[in-house]
C-alpha positions in Angstrom: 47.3 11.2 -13.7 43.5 10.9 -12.8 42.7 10.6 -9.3 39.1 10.3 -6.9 39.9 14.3 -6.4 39.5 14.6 -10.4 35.7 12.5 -10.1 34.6 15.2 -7.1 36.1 13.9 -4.0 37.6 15.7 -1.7 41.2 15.0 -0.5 40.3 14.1 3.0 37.4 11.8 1.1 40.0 10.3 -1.1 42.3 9.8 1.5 39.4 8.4 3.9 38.5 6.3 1.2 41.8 4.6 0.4 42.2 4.1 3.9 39.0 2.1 4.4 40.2 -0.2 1.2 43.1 -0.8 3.1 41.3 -1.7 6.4 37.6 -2.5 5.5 35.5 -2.9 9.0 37.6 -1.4 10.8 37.2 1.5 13.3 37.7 5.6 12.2 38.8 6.6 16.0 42.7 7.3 14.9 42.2 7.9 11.1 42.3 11.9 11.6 45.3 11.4 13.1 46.7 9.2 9.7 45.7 12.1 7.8 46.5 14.8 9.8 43.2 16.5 10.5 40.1 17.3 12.7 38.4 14.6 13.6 35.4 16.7 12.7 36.7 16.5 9.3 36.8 13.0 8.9 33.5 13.0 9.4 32.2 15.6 6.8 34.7 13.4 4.6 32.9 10.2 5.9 29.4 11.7 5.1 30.7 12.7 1.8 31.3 8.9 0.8 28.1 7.8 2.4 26.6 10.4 0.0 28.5 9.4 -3.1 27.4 5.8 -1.9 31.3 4.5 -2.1 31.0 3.9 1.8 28.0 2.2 4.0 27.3 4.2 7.3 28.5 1.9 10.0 30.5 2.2 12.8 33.0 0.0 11.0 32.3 0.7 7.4 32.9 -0.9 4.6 33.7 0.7 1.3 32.4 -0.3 -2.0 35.0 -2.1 -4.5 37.1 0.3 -6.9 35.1 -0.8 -9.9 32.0 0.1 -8.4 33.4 3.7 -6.7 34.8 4.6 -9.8 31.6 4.6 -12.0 29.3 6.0 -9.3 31.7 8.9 -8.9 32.3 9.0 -13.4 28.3 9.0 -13.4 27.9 11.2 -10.7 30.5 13.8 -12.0 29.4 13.6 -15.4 25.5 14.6 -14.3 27.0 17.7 -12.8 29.0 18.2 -15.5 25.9 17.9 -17.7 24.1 19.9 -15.4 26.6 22.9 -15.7 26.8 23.2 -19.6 23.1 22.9 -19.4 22.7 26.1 -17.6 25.4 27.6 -20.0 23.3 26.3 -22.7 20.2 28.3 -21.0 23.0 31.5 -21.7 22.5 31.6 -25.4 19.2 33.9 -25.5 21.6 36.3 -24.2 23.5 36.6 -27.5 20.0 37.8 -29.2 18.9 40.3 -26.1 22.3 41.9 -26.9 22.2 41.8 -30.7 18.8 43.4 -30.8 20.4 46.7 -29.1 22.7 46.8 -32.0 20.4 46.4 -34.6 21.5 43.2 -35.4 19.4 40.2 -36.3 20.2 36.7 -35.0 20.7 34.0 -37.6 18.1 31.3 -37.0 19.4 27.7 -35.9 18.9 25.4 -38.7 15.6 22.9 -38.1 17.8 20.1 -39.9 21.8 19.4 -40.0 23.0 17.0 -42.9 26.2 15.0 -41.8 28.0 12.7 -44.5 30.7 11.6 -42.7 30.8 7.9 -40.7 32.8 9.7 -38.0 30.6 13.0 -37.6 27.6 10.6 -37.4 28.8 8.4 -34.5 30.6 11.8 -32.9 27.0 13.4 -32.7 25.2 10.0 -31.8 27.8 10.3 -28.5 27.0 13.5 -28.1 23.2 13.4 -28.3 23.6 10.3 -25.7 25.7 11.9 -23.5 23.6 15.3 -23.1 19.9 13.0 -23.1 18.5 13.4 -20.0 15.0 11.3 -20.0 14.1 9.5 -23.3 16.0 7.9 -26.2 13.7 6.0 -28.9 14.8 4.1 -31.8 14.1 1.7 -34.5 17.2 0.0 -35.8 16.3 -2.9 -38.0 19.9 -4.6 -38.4 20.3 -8.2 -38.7 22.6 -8.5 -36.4 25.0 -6.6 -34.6 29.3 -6.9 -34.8 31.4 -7.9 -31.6 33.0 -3.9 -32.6 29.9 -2.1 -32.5 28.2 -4.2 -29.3 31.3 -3.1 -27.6 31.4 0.6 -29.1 27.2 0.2 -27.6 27.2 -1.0 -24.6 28.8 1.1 -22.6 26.7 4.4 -24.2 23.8 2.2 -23.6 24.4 0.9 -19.5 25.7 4.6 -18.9 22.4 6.7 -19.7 20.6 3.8 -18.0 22.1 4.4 -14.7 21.5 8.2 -15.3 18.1 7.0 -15.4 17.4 7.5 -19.0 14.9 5.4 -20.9 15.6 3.3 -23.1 13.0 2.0 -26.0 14.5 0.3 -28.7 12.5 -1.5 -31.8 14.4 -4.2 -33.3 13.9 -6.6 -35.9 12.9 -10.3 -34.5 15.3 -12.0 -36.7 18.4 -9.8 -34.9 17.8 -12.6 -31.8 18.9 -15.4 -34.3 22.7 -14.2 -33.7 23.8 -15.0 -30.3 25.8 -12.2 -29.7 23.3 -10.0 -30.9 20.5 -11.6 -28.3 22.8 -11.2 -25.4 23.2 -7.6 -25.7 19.7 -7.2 -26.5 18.6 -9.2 -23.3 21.1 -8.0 -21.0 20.1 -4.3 -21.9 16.5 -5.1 -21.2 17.0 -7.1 -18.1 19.5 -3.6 -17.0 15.9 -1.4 -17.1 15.6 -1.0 -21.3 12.4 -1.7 -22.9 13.4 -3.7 -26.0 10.3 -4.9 -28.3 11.0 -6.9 -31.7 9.2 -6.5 -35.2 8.9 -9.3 -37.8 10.0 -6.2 -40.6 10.2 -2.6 -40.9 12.3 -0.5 -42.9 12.5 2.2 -41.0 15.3 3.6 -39.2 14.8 5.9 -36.6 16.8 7.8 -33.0 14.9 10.3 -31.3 16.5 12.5 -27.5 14.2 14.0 -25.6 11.3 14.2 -28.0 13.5 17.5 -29.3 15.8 16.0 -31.6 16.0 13.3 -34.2 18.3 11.5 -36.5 17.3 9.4 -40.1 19.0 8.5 -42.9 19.4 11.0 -45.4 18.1 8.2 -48.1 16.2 5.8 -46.2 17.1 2.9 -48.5 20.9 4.0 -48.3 22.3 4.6 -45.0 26.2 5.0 -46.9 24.3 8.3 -47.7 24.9 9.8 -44.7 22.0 11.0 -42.1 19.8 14.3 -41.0 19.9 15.9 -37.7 16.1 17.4 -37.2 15.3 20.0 -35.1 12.1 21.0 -35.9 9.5 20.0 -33.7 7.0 19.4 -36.3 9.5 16.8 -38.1 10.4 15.6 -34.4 6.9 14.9 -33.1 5.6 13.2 -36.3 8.9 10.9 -36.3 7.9 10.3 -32.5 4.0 9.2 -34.0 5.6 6.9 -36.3 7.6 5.4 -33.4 4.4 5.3 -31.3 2.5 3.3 -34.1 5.9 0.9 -35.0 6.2 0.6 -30.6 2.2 -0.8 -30.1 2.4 -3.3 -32.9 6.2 -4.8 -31.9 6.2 -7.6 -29.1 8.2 -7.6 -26.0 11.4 -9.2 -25.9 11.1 -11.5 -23.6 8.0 -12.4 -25.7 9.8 -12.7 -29.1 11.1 -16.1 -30.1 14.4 -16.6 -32.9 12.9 -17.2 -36.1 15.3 -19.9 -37.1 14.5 -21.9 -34.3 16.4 -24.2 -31.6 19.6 -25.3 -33.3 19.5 -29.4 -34.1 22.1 -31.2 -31.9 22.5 -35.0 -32.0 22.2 -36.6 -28.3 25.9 -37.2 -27.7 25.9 -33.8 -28.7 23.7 -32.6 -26.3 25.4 -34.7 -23.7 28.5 -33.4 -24.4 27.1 -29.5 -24.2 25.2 -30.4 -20.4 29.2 -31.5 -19.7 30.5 -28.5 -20.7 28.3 -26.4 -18.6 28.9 -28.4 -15.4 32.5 -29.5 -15.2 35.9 -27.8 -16.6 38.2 -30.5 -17.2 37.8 -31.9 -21.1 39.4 -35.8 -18.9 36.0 -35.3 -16.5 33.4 -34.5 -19.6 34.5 -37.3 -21.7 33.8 -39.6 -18.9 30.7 -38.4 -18.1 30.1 -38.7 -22.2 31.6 -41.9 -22.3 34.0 -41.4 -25.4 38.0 -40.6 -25.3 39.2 -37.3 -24.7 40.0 -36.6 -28.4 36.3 -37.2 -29.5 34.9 -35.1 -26.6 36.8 -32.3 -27.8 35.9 -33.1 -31.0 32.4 -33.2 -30.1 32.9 -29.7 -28.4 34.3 -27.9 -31.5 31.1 -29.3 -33.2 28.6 -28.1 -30.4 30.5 -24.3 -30.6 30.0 -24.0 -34.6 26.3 -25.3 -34.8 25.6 -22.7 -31.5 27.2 -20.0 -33.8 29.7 -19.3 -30.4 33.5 -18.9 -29.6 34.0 -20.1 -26.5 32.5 -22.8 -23.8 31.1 -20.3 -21.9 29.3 -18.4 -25.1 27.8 -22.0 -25.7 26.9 -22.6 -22.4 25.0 -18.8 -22.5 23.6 -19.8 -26.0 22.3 -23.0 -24.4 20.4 -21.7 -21.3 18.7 -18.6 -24.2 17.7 -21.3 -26.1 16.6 -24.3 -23.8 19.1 -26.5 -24.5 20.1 -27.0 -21.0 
């Protein structure tokens, strides 16, 4: 099973650590004596959290919730992780130093890599986000986006964010008509992503680093399959075309839906300002003034017109759109 150790910690850290989950605020004066060691070791342990930010430095210090610890240690480990197989990566020259006393001739890398397969696609689009290190751009001109592939996204997306990766994305303006879609869009912007929206394009387009890119391998026909490009002449004019799309789009918190504010009737709209302020279905259709069956009626009516499946989907819907 993985534990804090497997994420960097040492043992006395870990130890330390659960300790101060167990007895937040409290003082460190006998915890050396819980974990049977030097108190001067508890202190390099202690200075180890601080440093991994999973502990404040107080006399009495609080440590930061599991959730949080957890994914500062994963993001943490993961740099140095990403660190290490970049310096094995700065290796490979080696292989042609050596082959050039034996005569032998390296095999150039090839500037661009066709994959046909859905799951080689997506297994390399992990990849490439996982080893970026200061830029992703991309043009993605989708309609909308399914509940599976926000959920596949997001995490990809908030991860290289708190690496400090930049994020530009170019989408098309119509993709904030779906709720769902809008969300993620907004949420990823308001996290530190520059999101702009464009009216149409056609293009589709993901470049890392400025050093490598991937299209469609038919650009009307993404079924097709895609190209991996290497070669910096095909990366930097992919990048120019990005630049020219990027300084025409409009920021999204700019952009407005295209289909404009969903039309509610005013018991409607009385009934969706109930829902976002009280729970119980009894308390709403008073407020409404109509029997409990109608309200819920009503409600069912308010969640298909806001295209959401839940109260508190409508109740996000509503504040996007100004309902409420």
């Amino acid at each position: 099973m993985a534990g804090l150790q497997d994420l960097g910690l040492t043992a006395v850290e870990d130890g330390l650590y659960r300790h101060c989950l167990r007895h937040p605020g409290g003082q460190l004066d006998e915890v050396h004596l819980l974990l049977q060691v030097s108190e001067d070791e508890v202190e390099r342990a202690r200075a180890g959290l601080v440093g991994h930010g999973v502990l404040d430095d107080s006399d009495t210090p609080t440590p930061a919730d599991p959730q949080t610890a957890v994914d500062r240690l994963t993001d943490a480990r993961l740099r140095w992780l990403q660190d290490q197989i970049r310096q094995l990566g700065r290796t490979r020259h080696l292989v042609e130093d050596l082959q050039k006393l034996t005569g032998d001739a390296p095999e150039p890398a090839p500037s661009i890599e066709r994959l046909t397969e859905v799951v080689d696609i997506r297994n390399r689009l992990e990849d490439l986000a996982f080893f970026a290190r200061d830029e992703i751009l991309s043009i993605e001109p989708y309609q909308k986006l399914s509940p599976a592939n926000i959920e596949h996204a997001r995490p990809l997306d908030l991860r290289c964010l708190r690496r400090g990766v930049k994020l530009r994305s170019i989408v098309l303006t119509s993709a904030l008509d779906d709720p769902s879609t809008a969300r993620y869009l907004r949420d990823l912007a308001e996290r530190g992503a520059e999101v702009r929206t464009v009216d149409n394009t056609q293009e589709r387009v993901l470049v890392y680093d400025r050093t490598t890119a991937l299209v469609p391998a038919v650009p009307t026909d993404t079924s097709r399959g895609a190209l991996l490009l290497h070669d910096p002449a095909l990366v930097t004019n992919l990048i120019a075309l990005f630049d020219q799309v990027w300084a025409a789009a409009t920021p999204i918190d700019e952009a407005t839906v295209t289909t404009g504010t969903p039309v509610l009737t005013p018991t409607e709209l009385q009934v969706l300002e109930s829902m976002c302020s009280v729970r119980k279905d009894d308390l709403g259709a008073r407020l409404v003034g109509v029997s409990v069956r109608t309200y819920r009626r009503h409600v069912a009516d308010v969640l298909r017109t806001l295209g959401a499946e839940t109260r508190p989907q409508a109740a996000l819907v509503a504040r996007e759109r100004g309902l409420v």
